[in-house]
Each structure stands twice: as C-alpha cells, then as structure tokens.
N, CA and C atoms as an extended XYZ file, in Angstrom:
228
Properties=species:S:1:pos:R:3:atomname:S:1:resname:S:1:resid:I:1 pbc="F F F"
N        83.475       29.681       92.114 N   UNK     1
C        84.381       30.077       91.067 CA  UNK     1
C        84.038       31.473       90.553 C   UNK     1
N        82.865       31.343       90.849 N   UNK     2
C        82.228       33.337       89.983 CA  UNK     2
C        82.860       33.876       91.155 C   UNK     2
N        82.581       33.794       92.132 N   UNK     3
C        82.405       35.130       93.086 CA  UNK     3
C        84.432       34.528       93.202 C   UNK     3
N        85.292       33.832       92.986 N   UNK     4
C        86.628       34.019       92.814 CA  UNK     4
C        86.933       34.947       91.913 C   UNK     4
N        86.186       35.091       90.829 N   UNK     5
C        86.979       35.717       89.482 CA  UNK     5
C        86.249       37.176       89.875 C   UNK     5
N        84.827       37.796       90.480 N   UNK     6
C        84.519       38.769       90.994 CA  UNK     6
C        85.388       39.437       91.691 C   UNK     6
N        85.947       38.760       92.847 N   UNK     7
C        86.948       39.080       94.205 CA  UNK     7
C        88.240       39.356       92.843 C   UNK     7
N        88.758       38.757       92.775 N   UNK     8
C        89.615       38.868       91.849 CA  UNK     8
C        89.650       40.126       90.956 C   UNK     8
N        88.787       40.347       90.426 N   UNK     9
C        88.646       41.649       89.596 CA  UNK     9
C        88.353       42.966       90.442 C   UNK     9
N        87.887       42.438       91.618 N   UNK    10
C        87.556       43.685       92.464 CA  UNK    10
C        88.898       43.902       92.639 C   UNK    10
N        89.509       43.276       93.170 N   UNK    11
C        91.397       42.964       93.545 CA  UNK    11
C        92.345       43.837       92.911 C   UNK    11
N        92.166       43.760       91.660 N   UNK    12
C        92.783       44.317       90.478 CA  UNK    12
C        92.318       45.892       90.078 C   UNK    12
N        91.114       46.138       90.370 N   UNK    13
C        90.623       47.255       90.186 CA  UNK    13
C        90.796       48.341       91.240 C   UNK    13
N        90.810       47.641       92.611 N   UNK    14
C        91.602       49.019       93.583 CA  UNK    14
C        93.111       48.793       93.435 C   UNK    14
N        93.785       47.912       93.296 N   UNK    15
C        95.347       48.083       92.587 CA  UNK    15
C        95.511       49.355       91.569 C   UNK    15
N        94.617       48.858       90.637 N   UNK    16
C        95.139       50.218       89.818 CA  UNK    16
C        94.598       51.329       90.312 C   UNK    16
N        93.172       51.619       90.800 N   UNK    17
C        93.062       52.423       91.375 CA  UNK    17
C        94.124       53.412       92.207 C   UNK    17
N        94.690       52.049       93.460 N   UNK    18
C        95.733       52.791       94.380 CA  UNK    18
C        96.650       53.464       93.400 C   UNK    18
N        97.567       52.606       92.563 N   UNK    19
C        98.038       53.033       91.361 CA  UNK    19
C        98.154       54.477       90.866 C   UNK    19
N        96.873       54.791       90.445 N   UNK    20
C        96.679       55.755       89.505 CA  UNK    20
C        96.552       57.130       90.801 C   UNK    20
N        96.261       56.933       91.709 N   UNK    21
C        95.958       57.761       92.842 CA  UNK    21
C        97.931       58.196       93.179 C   UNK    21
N        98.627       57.088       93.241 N   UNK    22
C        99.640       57.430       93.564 CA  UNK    22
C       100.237       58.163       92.494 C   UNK    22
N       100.382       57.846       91.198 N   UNK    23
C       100.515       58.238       89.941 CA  UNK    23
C       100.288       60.094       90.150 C   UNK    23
N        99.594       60.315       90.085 N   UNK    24
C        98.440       61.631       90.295 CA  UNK    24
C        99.169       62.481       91.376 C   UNK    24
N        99.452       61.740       92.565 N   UNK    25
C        99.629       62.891       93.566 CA  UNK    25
C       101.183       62.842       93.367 C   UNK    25
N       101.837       61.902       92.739 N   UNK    26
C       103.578       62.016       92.506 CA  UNK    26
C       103.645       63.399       91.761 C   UNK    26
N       102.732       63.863       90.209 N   UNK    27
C       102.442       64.789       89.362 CA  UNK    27
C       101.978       66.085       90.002 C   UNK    27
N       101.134       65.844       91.003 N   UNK    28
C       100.519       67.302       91.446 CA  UNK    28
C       102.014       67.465       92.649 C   UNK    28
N       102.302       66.353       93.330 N   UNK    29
C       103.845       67.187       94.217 CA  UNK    29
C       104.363       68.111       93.112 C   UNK    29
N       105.146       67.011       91.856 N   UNK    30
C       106.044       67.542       91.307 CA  UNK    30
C       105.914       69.173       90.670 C   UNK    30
N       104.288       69.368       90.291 N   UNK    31
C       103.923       70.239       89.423 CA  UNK    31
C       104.123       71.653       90.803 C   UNK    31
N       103.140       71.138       91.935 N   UNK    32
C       103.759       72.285       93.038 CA  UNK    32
C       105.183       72.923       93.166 C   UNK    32
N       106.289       72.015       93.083 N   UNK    33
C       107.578       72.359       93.500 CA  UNK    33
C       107.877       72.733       92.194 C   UNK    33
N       107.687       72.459       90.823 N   UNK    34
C       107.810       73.571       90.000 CA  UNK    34
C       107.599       75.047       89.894 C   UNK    34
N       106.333       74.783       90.753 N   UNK    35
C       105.400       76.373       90.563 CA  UNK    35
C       106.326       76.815       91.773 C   UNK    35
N       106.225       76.223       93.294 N   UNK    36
C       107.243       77.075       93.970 CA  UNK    36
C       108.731       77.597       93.587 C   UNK    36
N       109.316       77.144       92.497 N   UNK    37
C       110.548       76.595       92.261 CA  UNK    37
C       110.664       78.409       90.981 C   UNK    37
N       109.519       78.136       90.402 N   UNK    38
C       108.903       79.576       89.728 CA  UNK    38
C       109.175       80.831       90.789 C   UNK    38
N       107.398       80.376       91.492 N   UNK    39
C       107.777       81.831       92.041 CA  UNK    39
C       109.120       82.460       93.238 C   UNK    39
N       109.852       81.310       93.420 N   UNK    40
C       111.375       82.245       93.757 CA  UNK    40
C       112.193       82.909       92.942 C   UNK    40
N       111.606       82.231       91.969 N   UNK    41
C       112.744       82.790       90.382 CA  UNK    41
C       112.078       84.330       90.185 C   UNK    41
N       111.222       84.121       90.166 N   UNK    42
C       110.487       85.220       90.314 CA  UNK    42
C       110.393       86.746       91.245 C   UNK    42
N       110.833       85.969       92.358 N   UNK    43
C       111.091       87.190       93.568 CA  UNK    43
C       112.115       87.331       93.602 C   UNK    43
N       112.960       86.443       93.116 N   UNK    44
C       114.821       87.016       92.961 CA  UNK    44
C       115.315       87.959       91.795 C   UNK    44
N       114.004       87.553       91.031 N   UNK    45
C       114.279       88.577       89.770 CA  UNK    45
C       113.554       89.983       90.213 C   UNK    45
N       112.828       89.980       90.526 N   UNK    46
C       111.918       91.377       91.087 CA  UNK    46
C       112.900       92.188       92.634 C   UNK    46
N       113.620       90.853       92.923 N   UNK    47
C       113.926       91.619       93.971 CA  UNK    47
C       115.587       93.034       93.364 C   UNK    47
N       116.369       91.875       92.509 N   UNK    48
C       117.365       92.208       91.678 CA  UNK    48
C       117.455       93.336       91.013 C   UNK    48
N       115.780       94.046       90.539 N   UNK    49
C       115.408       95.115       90.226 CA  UNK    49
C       114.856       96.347       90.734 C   UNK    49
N       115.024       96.051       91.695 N   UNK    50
C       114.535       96.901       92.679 CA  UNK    50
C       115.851       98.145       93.170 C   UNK    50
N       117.188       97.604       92.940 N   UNK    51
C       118.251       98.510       92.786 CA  UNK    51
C       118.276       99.255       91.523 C   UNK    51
N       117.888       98.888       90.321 N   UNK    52
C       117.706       99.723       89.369 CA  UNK    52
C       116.358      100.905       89.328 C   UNK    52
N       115.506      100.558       89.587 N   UNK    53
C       114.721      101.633       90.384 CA  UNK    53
C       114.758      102.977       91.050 C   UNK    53
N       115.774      102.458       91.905 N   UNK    54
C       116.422      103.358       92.611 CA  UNK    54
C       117.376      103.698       91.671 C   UNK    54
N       118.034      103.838       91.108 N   UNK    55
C       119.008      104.043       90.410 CA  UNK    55
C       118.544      105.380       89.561 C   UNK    55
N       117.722      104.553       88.668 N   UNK    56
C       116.806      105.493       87.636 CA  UNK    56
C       115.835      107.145       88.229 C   UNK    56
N       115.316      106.485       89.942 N   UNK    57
C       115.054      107.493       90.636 CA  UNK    57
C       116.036      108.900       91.037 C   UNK    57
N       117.659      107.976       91.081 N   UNK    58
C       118.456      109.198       91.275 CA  UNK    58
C       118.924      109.659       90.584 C   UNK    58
N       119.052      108.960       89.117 N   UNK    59
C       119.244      109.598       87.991 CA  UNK    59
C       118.204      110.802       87.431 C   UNK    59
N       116.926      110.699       87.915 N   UNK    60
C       115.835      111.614       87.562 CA  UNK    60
C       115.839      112.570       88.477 C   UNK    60
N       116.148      112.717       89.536 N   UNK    61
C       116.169      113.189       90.340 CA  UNK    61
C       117.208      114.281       90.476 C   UNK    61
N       118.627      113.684       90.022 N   UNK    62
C       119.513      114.624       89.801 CA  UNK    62
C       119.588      115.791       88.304 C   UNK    62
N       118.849      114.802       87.296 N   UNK    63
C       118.214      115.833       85.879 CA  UNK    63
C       117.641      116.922       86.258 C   UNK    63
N       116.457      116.344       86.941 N   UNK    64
C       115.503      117.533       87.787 CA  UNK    64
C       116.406      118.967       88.001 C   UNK    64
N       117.486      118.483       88.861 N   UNK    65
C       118.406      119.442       89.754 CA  UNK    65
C       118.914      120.337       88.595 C   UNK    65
N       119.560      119.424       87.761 N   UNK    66
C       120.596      120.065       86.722 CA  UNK    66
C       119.465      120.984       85.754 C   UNK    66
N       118.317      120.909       85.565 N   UNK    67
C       117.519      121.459       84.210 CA  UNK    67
C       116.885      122.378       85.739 C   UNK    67
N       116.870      122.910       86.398 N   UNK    68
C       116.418      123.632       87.408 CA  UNK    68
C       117.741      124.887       87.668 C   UNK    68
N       119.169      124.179       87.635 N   UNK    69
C       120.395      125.125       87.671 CA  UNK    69
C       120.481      125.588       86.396 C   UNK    69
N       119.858      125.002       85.479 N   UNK    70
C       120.544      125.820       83.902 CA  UNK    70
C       119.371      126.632       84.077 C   UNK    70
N       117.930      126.472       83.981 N   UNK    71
C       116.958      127.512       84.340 CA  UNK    71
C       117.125      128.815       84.808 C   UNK    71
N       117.803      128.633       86.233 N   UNK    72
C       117.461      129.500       87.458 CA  UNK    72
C       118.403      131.002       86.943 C   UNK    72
N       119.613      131.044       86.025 N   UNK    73
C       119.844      132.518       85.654 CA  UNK    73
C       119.097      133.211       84.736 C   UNK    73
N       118.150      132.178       84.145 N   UNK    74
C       116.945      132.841       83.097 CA  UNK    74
C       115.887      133.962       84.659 C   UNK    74
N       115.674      133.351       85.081 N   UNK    75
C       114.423      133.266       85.816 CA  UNK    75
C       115.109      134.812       86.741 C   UNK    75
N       116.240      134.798       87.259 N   UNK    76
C       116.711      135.992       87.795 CA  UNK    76
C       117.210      137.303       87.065 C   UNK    76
C-alpha cells in the first residue's frame, strides 16, 4: 500500500512536471514569434526610410548647388 501511494505520487509529479515543461515551451514559442513578429516591423520600418534619406540627400545636395550659384558672381 506505501510503495502504491509512492508510485502514485511519483505518477503525479512527472504529470505536472510534463505539464509545466509543455506550459513553458508553448510561452517561449509564443514569446519567439513575437520577437520575430517585432523585428520585421522593424525592418519594414527602417526599410520605408531609407527613401527619405535619399530624399533629404538630394535636397542637400541641390542647396549645396543653389548657395554655390548665388556665391559664384561674388567670387568673379
């Protein structure tokens, strides 16, 4: 009868065990595919900006030009 209620409790204790193991890795999937789920949000936003960049580059770029033409009849 002891070593029934032993077996028995051993029984119960890798149950929850398995349990809590399954528990755990359901949380660490879910928490991964969040974080992947992140960093696309992430590279779609970085990528999205990457035309404004350029943008701002040809906007500076063409200032450059224009404050170089108002200059250049001083300079001659």
């Amino acid at each position: 009868m002891l070593m029934e209620a032993a077996l028995e409790t051993l029984g119960r204790s890798f149950d929850a065990v398995g349990q809590g193991a399954t528990a755990l890795n359901h949380r660490i999937i879910d928490i991964a595919h969040r974080n992947i789920g992140s960093s696309f949000d992430l590279a779609k936003s970085l990528a999205g900006k990457e035309p404004l960049v350029a943008q701002a580059e040809e906007v500076r770029s063409l200032s450059t030009q224009v404050i170089a033409d108002v200059a250049q009849p001083t300079k001659d």
